[in-house]
C-alpha positions in Angstrom: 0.0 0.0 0.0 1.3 3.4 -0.9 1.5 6.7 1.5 -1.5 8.0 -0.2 -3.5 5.1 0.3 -2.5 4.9 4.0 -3.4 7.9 4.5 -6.6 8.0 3.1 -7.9 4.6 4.6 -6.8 6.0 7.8 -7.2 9.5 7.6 -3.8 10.5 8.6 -2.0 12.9 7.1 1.2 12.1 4.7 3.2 14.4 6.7 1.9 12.6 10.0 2.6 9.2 8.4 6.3 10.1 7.4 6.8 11.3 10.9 5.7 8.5 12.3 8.0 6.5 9.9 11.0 8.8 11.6 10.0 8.3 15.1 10.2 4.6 14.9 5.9 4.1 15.0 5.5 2.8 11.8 7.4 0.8 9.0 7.7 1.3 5.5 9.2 -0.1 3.0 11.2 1.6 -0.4 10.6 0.6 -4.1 13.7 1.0 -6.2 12.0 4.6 -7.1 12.0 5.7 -3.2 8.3 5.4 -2.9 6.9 4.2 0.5 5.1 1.1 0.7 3.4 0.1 3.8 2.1 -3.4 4.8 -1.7 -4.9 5.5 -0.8 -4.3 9.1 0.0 -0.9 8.7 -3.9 0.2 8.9 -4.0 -0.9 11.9 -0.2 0.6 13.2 -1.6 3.7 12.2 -5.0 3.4 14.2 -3.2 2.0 17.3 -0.7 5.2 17.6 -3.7 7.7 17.0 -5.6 5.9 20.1 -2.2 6.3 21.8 -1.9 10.3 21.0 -5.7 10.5 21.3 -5.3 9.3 24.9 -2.7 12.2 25.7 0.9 10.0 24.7 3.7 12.1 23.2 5.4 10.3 20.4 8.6 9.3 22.4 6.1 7.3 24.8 4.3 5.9 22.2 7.6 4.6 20.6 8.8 3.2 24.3 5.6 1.1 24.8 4.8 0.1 21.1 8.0 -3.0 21.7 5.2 -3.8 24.4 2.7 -4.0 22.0 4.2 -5.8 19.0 5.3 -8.6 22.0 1.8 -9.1 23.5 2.4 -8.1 26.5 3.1 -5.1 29.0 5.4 -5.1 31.0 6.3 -3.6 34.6 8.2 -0.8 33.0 5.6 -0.3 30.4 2.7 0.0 33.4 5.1 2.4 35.1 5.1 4.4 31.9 1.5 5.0 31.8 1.0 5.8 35.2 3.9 7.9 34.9 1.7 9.9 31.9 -1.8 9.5 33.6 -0.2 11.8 36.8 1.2 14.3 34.2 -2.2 14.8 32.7 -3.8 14.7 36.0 -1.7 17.5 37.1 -2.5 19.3 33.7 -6.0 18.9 34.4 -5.2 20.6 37.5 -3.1 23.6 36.6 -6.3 23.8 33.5 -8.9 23.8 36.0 -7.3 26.6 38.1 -6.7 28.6 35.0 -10.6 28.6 34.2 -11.8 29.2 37.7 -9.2 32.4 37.7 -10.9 33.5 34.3 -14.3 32.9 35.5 -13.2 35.5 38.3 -12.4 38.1 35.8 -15.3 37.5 33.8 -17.3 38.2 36.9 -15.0 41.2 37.8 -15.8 42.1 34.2 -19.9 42.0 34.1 -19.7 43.6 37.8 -16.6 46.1 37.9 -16.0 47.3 41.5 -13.7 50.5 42.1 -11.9 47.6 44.2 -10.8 45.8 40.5 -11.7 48.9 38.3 -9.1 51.9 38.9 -11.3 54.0 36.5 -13.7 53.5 39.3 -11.6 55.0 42.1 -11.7 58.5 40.7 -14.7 60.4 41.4 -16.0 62.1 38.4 -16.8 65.3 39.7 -13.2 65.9 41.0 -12.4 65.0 37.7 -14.4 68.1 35.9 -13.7 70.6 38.7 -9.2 69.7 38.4 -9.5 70.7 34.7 -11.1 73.8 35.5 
């Protein structure tokens, strides 16, 4: 199967496809012109590693566990791995969560401006008209 194909069964991207081929995720072989070719099991390669970035994975993750795959079996290091990744998007989560709740904050500030958030607010008007006189 050529790159075109590939991509178009899976909907990947070429460029997503060749960088998958560099990172070690996926296999190809070259025809004597250069082309790419790609196996029957390269459908599902491709579909494995999106479920793998689609559950929060960088690439160099994916490649570490993907020998894990390809064996059958995980292993102690492998389960290590993924907990290791579930805690970082846990904490991601976290630091996201905070972010909102500070932003819902400054929308409320926003729709009810105080003179305490608001240093327009501070000034009274009045003194305002009378100093320019």
């Amino acid at each position: 199967m050529r790159i075109g194909d590939l991509a178009a069964e899976t909907g990947v991207s070429v460029r997503s496809l060749r960088y998958y081929e560099e990172q070690g995720m996926l296999a190809a072989t070259r025809t004597p012109s250069g082309q790419r070719t790609y196996g029957s099991d390269a459908v599902e390669r491709v579909r494995l590693v999106q479920q793998l970035f689609a559950a929060g994975l960088p690439s160099r993750t994916i490649v570490r566990l993907l020998p894990c795959v390809d064996a059958g079996r995980a292993t102690p290091e492998s389960f290590a791995l993924l907990v290791q990744e579930r805690d970082r998007i846990t904490a991601q989560l976290a630091e996201l969560t905070a972010a909102r709740d500070r932003l819902d904050d400054v929308i409320h500030i926003s729709e009810h401006p105080t003179p305490e958030h608001c240093p327009a607010l501070r000034t009274d008007p009045a003194a305002l008209g009378s100093a320019a006189a």
